[in-house]
KOLLO-276035 format. One line per 2 residues: their letters; for each residue x negated, y negated, z of C-alpha. Coordinates in Angstrom, 2 decimals. Layout:
<recs>
A	X/Y/Z  ...
</recs>
This chain:
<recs>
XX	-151.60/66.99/-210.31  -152.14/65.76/-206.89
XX	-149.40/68.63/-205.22  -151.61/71.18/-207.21
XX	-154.56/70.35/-205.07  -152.52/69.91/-202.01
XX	-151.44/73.28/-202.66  -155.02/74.89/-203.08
XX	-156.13/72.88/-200.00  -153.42/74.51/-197.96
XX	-153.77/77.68/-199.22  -158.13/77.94/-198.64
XX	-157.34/76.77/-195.21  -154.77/79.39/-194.61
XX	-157.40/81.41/-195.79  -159.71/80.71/-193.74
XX	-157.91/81.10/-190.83  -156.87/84.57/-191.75
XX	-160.52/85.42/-191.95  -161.23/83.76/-188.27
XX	-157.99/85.38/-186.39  -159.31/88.63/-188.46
XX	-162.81/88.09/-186.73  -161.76/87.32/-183.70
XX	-159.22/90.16/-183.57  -162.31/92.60/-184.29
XX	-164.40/91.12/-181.83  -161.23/92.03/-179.09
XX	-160.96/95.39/-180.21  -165.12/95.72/-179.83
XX	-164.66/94.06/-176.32  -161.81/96.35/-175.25
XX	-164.14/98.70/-176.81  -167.34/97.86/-174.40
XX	-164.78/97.55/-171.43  -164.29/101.32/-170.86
XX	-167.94/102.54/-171.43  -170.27/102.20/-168.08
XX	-172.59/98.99/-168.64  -175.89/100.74/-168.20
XX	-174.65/102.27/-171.42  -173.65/99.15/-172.89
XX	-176.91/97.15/-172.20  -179.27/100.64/-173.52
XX	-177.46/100.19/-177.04  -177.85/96.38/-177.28
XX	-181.43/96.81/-175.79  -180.07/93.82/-173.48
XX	-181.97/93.98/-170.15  -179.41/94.28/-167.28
XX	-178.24/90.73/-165.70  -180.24/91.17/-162.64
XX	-183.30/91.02/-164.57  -183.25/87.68/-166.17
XX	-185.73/85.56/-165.40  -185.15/82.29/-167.20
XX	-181.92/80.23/-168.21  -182.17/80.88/-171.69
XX	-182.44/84.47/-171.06  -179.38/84.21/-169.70
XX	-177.62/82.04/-172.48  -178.75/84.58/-174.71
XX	-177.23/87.08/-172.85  -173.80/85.07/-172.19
XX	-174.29/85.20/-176.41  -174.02/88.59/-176.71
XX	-170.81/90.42/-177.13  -170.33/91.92/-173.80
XX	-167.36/92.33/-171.01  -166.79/89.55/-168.62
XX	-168.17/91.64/-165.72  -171.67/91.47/-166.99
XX	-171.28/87.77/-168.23  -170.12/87.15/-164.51
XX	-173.42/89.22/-163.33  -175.52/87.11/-165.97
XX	-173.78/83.58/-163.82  -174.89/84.82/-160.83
XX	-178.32/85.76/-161.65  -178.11/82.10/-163.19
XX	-176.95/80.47/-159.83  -180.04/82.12/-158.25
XX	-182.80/81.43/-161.19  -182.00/77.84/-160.90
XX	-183.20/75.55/-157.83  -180.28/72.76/-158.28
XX	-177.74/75.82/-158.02  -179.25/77.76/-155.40
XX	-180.37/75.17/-153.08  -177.23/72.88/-151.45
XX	-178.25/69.84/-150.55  -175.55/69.62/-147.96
XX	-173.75/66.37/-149.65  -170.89/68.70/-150.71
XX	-168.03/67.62/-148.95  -166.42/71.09/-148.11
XX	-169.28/73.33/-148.10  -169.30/74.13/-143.97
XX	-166.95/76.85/-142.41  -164.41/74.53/-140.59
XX	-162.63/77.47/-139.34  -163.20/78.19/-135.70
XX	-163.29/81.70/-135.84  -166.28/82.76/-134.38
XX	-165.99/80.32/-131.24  -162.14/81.33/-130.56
XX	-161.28/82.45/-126.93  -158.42/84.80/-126.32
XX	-155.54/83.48/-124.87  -156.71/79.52/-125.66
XX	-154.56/76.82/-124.98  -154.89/73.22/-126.43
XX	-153.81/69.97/-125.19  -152.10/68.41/-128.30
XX	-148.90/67.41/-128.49  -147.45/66.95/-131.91
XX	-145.98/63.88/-132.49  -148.14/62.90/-129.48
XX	-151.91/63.60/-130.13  -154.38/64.85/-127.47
XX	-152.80/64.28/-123.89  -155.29/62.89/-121.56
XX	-153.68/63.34/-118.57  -151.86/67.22/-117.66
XX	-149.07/66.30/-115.13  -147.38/68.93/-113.74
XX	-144.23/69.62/-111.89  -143.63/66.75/-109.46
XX	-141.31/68.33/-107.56  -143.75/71.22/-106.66
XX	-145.71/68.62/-105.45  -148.65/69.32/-107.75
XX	-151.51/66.89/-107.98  -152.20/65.05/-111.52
XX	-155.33/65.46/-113.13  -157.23/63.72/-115.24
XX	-159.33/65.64/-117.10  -160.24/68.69/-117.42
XX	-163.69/69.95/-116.64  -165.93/72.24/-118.27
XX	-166.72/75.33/-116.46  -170.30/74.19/-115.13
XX	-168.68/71.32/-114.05  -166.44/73.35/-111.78
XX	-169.13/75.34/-110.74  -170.84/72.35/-109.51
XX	-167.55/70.82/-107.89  -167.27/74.47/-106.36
XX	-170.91/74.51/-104.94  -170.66/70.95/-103.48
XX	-167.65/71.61/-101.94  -169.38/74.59/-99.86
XX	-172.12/72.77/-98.91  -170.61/69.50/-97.59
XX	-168.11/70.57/-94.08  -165.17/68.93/-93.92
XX	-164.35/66.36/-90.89  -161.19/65.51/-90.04
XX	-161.14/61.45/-89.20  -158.75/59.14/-88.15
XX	-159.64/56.17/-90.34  -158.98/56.62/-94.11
XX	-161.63/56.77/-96.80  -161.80/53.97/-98.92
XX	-161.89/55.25/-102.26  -164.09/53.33/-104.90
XX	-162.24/50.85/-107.22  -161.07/52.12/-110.63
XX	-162.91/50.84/-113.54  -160.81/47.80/-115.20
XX	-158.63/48.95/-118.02  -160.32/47.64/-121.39
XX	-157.79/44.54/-122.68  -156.80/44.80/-125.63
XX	-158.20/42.99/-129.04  -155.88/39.97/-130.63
XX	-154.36/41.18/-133.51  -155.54/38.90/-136.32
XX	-153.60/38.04/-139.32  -155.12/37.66/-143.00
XX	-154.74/34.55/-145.12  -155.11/34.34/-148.64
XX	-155.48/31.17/-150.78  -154.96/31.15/-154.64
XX	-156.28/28.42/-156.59  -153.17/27.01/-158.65
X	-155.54/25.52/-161.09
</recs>
């Protein structure tokens, strides 16, 4: 007796899921339906109000219930993003929520100092053998216009004796590199 019941239990489940796939089939064919008629249209016969004029959550979770196309559920979202101050307000902890693009800062014709495989040159050395002086970093352009400016003011006098130029800060020595040691209890 116990492979007749097996048998019914199968077959009511098959059943059922002839009846769901049958629902869900018509509830396509409605959609595909809704999809080709304009959504002022679509909103008039369900006496929906259109997305933009939510004014609660549940308004719009009723409306996300109703059997419309995705492109007023997507409307509906929106509105929802805006109705709701933990949506609509960032509270700048998300971690890639700036513009990191340089777009609106970028220079025509700009040139960068990094190397690959070698990182961000400090020093620009040019030909030696044009005799070209090394420099050490670049200024920014007020800079130079200060350099340029001091340079007009202060006259130039040729001497015998050499300028002593001021001593170089000391180079920073470096840290001791320090091992770890770990001890594990045999016990």
């Amino acid at each position: 007796m116990s492979s007749g019941r097996d048998f019914w239990s199968r077959r009511r489940a098959e059943v059922e899921a002839e009846e769901q796939a049958l629902e869900a089939h018509v509830v396509e064919a409605e959609v595909a339906k809704l999809e080709e008629r304009p959504d002022e249209e679509i909103l008039a016969e369900l006496n929906l109000p259109g997305p933009e004029a939510l004014e609660s959550a549940d308004a719009v979770r009723d409306f996300l219930k109703a059997e419309l196309p995705q492109r007023l559920k997507t409307r509906a979202l929106r509105r929802l993003w805006r109705l709701n101050p933990l949506l609509a307000n960032l509270d700048g902890l998300v971690d890639y929520g700036e513009d990191y693009t340089d777009a609106a800062t970028v220079i025509e014709n700009m040139q960068t100092v990094y190397q690959v495989g070698k990182g961000m040159v400090t020093a620009f050395i040019e030909d030696e053998e044009d005799g070209a002086e090394t420099v050490d970093e670049v200024p920014a352009e007020e800079e130079v216009e200060e350099i340029e400016a001091e340079e007009e003011e202060v006259p130039l006098i040729a001497s015998a004796h050499p300028v002593p130029l001021p001593d170089p800060e000391p180079e920073p020595t470096a840290m001791p590199q320090r091992r770890m040691r770990f001890a594990f209890d045999t016990a």
